[in-house]
DSSP file (Angstrom, degrees, kcal/mol; ACC not computed):
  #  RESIDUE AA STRUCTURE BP1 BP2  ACC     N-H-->O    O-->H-N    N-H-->O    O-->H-N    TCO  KAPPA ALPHA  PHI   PSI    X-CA   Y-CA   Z-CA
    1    1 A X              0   0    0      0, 0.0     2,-0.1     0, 0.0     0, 0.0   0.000 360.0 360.0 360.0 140.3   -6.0   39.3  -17.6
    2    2 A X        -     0   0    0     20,-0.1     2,-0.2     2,-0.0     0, 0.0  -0.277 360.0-148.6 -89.8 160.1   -8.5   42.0  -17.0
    3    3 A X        -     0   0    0     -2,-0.1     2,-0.7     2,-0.0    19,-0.0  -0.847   8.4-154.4 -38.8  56.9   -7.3   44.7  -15.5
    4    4 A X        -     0   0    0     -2,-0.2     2,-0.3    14,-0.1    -2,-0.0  -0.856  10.0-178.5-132.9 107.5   -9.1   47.4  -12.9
    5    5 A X        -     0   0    0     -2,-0.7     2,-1.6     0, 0.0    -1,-0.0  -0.524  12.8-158.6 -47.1 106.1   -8.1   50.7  -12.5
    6    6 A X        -     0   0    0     -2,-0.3     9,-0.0    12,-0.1    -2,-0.0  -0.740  14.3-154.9-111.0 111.7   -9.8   53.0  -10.0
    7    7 A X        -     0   0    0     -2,-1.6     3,-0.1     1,-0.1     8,-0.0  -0.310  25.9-123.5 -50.9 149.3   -9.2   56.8  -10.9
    8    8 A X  S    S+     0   0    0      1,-0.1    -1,-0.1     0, 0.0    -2,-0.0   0.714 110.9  61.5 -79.2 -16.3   -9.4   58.8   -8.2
    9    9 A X  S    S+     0   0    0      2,-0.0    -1,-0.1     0, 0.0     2,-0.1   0.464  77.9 109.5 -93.4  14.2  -12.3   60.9  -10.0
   10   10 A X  S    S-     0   0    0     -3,-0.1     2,-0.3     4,-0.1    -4,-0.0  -0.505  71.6-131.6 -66.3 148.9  -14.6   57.6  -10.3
   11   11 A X    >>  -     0   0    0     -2,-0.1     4,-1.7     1,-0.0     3,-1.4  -0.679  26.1 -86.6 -93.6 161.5  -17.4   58.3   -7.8
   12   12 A X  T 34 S+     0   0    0      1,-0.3     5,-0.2     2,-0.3     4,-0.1   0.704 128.3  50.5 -94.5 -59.9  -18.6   56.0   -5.2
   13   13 A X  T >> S+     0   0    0      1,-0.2     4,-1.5     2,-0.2     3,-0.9   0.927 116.4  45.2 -67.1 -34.1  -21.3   54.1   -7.4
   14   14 A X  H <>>S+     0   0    0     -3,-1.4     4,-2.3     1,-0.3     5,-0.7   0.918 110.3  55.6 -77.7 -34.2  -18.2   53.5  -10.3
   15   15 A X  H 3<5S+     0   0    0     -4,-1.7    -1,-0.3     1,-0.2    -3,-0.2   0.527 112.5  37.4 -66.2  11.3  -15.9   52.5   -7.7
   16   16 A X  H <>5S+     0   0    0     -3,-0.9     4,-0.8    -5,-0.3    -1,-0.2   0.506 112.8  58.7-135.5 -21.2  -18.2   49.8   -6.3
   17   17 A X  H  <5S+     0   0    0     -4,-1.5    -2,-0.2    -5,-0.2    -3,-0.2   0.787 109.3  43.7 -64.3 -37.2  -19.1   49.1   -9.8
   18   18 A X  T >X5S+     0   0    0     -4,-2.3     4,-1.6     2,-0.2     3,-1.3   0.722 114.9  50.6 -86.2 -39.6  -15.1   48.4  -10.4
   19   19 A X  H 3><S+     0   0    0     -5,-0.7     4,-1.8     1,-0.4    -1,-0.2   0.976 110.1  50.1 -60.5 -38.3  -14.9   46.3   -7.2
   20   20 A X  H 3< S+     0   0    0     -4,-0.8    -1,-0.4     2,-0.2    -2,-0.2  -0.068 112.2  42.9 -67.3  15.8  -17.7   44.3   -8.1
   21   21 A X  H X> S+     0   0    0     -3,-1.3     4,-2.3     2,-0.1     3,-0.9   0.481 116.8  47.7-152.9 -65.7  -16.5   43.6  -11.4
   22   22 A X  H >X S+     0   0    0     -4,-1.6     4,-1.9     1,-0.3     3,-1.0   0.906 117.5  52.4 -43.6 -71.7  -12.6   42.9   -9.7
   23   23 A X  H 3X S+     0   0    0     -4,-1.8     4,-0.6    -5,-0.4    -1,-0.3   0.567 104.6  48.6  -0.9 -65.4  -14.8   40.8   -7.2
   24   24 A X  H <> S+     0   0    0     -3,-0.9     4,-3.5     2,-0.2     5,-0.3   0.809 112.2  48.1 -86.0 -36.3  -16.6   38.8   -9.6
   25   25 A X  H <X S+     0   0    0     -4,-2.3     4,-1.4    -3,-1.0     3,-0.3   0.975 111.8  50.3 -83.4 -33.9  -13.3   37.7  -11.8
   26   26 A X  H  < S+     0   0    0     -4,-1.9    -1,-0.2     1,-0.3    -2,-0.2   0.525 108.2  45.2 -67.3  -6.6  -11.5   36.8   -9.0
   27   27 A X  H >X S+     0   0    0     -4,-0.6     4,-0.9    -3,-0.2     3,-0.9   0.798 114.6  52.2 -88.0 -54.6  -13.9   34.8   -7.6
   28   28 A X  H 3< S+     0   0    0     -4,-3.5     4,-0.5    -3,-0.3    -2,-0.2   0.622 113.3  50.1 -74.6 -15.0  -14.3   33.3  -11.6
   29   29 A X  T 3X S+     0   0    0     -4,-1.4     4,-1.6    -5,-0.3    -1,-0.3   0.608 107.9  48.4 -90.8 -11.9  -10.3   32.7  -11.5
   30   30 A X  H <> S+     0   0    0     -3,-0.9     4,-0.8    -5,-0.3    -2,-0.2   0.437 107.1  53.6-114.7   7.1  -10.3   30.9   -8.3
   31   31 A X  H  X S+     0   0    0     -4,-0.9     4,-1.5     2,-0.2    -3,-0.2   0.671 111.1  49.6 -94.1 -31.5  -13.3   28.6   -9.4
   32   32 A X  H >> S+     0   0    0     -4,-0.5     4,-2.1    -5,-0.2     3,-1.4   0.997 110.5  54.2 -60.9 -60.1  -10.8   28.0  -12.4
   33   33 A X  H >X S+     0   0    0     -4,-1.6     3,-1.3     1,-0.3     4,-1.2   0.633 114.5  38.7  19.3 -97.0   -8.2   27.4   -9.5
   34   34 A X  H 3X S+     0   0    0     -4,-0.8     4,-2.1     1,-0.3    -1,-0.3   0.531 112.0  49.7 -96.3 -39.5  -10.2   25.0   -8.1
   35   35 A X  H <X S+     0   0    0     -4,-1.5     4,-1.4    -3,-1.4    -1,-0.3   0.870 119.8  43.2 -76.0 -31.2  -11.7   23.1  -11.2
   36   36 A X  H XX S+     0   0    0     -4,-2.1     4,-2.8    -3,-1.3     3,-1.6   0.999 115.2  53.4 -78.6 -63.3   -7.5   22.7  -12.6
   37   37 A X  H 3X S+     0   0    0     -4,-1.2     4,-1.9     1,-0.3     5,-0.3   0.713 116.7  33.7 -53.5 -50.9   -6.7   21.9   -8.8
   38   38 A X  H 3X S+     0   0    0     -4,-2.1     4,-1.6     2,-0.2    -1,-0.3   0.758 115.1  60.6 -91.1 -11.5   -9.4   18.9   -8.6
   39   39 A X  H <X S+     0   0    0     -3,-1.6     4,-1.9    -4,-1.4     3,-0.4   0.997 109.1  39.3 -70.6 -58.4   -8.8   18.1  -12.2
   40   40 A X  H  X S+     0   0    0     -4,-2.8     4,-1.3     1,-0.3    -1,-0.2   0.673 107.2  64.1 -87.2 -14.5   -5.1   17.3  -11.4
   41   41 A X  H  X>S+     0   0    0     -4,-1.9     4,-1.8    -5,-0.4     5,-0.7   0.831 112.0  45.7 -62.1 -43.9   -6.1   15.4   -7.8
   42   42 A X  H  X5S+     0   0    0     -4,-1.6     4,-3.9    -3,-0.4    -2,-0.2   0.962 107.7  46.3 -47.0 -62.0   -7.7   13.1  -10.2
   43   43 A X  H  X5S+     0   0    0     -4,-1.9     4,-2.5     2,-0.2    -1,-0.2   0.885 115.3  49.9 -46.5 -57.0   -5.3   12.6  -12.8
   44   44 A X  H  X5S+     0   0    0     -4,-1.3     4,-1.8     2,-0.2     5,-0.3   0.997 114.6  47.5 -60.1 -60.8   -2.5   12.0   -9.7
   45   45 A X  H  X5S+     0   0    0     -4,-1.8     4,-1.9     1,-0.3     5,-0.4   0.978 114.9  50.0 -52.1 -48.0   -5.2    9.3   -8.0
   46   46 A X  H >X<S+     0   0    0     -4,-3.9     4,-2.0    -5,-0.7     3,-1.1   0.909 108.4  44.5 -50.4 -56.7   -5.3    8.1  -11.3
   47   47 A X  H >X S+     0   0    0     -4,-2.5     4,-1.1     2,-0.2     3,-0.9   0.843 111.6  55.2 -29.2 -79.9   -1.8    7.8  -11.9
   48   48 A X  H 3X S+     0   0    0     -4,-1.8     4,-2.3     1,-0.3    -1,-0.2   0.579 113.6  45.7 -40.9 -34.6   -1.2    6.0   -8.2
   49   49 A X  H <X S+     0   0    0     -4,-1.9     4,-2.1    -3,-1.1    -1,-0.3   0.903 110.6  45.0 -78.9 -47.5   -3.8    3.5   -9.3
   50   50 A X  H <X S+     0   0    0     -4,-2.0     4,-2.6    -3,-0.9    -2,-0.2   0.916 114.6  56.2 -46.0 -48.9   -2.5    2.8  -12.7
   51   51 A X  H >X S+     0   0    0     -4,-1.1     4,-1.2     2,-0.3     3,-1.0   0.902 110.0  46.4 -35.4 -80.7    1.0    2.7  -10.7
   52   52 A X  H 3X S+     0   0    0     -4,-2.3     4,-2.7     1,-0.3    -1,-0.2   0.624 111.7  45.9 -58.3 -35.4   -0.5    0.0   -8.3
   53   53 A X  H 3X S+     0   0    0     -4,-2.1     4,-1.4     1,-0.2    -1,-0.3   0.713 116.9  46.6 -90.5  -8.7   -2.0   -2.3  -10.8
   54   54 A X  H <X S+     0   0    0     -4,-2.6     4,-2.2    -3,-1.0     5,-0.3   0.924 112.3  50.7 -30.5 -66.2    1.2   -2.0  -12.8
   55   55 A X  H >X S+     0   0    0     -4,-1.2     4,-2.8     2,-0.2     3,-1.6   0.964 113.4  42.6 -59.9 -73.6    2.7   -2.6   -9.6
   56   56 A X  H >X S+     0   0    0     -4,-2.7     3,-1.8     1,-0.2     4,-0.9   0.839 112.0  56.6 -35.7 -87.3    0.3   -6.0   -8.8
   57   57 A X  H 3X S+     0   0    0     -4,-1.4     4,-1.7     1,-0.3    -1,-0.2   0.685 103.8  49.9 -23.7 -30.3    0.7   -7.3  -12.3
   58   58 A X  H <X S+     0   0    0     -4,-2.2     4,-1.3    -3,-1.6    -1,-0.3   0.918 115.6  44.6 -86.1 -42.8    4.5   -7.3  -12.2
   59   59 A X  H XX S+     0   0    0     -4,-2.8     4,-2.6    -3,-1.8     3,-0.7   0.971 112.0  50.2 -46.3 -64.2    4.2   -9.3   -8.8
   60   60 A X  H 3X S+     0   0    0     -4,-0.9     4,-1.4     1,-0.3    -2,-0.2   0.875 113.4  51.0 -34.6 -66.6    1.6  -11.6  -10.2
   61   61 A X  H 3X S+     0   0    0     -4,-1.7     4,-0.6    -5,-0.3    -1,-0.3   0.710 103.8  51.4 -69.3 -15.2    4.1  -12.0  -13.1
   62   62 A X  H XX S+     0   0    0     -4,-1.3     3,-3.5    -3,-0.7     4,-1.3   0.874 106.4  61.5 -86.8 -71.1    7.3  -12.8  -11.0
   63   63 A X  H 3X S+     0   0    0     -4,-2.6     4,-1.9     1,-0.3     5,-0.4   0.926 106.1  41.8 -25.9 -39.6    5.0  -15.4   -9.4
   64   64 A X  H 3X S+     0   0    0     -4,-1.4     4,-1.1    -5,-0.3    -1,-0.3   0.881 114.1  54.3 -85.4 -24.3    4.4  -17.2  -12.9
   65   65 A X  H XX>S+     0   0    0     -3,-3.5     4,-2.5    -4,-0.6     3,-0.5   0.908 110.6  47.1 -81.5 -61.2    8.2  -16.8  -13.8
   66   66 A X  H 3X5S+     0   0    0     -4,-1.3     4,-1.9    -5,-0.2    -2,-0.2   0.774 107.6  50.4 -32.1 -39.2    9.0  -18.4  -10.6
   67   67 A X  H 3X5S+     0   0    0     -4,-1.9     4,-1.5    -5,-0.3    -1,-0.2   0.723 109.9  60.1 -71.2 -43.2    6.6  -21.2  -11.2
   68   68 A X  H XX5S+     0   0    0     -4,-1.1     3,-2.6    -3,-0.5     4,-0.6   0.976 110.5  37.8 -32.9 -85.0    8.5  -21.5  -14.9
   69   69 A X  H >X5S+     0   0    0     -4,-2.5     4,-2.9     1,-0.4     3,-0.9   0.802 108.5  53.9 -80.2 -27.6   11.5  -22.2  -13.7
   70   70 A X  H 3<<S+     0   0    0     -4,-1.9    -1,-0.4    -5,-0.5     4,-0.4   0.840 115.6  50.8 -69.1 -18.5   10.8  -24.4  -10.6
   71   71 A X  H <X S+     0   0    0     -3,-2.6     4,-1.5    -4,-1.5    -1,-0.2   0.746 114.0  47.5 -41.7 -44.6    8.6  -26.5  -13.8
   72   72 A X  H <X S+     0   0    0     -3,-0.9     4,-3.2    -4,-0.6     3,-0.4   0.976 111.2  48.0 -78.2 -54.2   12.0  -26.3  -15.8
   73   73 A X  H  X S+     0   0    0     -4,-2.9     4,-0.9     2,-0.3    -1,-0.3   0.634 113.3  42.4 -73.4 -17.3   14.0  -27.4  -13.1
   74   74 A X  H  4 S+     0   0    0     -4,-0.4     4,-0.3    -5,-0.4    -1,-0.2   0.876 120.6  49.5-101.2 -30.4   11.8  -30.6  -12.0
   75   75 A X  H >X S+     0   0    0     -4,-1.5     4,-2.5    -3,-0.4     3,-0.6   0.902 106.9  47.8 -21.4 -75.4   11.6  -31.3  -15.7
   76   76 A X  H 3< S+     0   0    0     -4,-3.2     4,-0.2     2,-0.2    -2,-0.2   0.895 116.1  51.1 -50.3 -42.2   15.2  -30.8  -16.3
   77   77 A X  T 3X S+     0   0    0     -4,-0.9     4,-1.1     1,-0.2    -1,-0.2   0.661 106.7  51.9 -76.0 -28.5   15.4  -33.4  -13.1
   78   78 A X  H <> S+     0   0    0     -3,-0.6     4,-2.8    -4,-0.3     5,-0.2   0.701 108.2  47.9 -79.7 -25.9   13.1  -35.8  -14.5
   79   79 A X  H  X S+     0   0    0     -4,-2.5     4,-1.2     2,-0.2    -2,-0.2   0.641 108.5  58.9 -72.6  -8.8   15.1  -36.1  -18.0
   80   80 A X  H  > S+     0   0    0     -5,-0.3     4,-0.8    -4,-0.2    -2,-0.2   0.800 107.9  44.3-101.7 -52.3   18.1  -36.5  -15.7
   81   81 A X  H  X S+     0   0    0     -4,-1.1     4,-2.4     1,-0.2    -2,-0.2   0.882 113.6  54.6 -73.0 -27.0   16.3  -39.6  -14.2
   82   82 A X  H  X S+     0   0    0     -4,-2.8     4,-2.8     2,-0.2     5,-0.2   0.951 105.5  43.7 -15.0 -80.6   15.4  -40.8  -17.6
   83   83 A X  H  X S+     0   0    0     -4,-1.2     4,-1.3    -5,-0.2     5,-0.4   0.920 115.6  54.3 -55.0 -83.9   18.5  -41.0  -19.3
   84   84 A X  H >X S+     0   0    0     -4,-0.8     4,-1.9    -5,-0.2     3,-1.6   0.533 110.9  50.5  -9.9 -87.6   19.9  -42.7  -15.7
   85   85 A X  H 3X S+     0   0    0     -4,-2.4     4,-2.1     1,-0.3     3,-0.5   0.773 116.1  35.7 -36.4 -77.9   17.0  -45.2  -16.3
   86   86 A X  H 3X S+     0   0    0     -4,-2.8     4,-0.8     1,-0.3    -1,-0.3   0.786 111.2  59.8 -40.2 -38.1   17.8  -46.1  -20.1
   87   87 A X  H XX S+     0   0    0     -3,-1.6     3,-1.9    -4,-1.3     4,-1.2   0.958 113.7  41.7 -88.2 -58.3   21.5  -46.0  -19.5
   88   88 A X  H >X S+     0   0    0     -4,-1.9     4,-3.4    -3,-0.5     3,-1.2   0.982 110.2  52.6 -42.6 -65.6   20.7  -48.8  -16.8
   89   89 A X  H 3X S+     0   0    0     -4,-2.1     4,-1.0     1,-0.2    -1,-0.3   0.516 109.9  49.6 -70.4  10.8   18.3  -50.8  -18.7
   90   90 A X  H <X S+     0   0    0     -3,-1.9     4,-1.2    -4,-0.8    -1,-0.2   0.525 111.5  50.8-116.3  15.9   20.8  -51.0  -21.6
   91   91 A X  H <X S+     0   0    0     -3,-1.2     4,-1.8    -4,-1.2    -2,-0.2   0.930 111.9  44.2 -16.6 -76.5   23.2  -52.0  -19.1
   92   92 A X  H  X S+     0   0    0     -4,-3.4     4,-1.5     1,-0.2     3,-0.5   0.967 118.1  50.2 -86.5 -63.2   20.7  -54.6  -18.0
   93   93 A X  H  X S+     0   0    0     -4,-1.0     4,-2.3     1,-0.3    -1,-0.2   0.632 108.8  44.2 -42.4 -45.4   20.1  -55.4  -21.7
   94   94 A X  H  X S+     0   0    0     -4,-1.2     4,-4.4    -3,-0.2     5,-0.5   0.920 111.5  55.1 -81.5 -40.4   23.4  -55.9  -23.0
   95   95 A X  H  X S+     0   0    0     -4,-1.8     4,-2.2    -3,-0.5    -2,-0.2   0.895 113.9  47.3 -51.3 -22.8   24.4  -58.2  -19.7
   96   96 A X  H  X S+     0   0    0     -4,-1.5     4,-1.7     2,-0.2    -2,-0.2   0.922 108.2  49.8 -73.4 -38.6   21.3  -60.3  -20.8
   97   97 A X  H  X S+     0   0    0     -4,-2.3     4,-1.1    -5,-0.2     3,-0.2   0.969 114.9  47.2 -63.4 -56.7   22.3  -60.4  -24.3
   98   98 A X  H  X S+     0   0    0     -4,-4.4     4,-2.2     1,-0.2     3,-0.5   0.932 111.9  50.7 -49.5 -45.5   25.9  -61.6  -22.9
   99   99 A X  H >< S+     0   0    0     -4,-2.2     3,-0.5    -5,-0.5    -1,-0.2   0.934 112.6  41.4 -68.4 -39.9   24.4  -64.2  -20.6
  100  100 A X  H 3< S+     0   0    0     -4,-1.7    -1,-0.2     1,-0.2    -2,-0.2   0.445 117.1  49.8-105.4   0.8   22.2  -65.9  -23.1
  101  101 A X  H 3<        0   0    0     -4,-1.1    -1,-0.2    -3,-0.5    -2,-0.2   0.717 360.0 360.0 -86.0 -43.4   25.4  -65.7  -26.0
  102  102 A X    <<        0   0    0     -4,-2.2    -2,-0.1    -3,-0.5    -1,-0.1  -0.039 360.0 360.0 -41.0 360.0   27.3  -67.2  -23.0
């Protein structure tokens, strides 16, 4: 960091020479200011966005797990009515086999 000193024996033109000079870096620090300042509004909207389609994807993905299980479960419901079915028809099989032995 610069530094600007006014003596009291500078004369009028050096003092307006140092003010101009203070004047010009502070102006050239507060454009840095400003460039760090929009850099890091960027970065955050980026961030918030990333956030949100993280956010969507994980929704979007609970949708498909849900969809899973209610698959597994009507699945699981049809193998349940399967086995029931066979377990009848060798029921009905073995009573046929007995009736035609009879």
């Amino acid at each position: 960091v610069n530094e600007y000193k006014i003596d009291s024996t500078f004369d009028d033109d050096q003092r307006r020479k140092a003010d101009g000079m203070a004047l010009s870096h502070c102006k050239q620090l507060n454009n840095e200011i400003d460039e760090t300042l929009d850099r890091t509004l960027m970065m955050c909207e980026q961030s918030s966005r990333i956030g949100a389609d993280t956010c969507d994807q994980l929704h979007d993905q609970r949708a498909v797990i849900r969809k899973i299980h209610q698959n597994v479960h009507e699945t699981s419901e049809i193998l349940k009515d399967s086995e029931r079915s066979i377990q009848n028809t060798s029921s009905w099989k073995k009573s046929v086999v007995n009736f035609i032995r009879g």
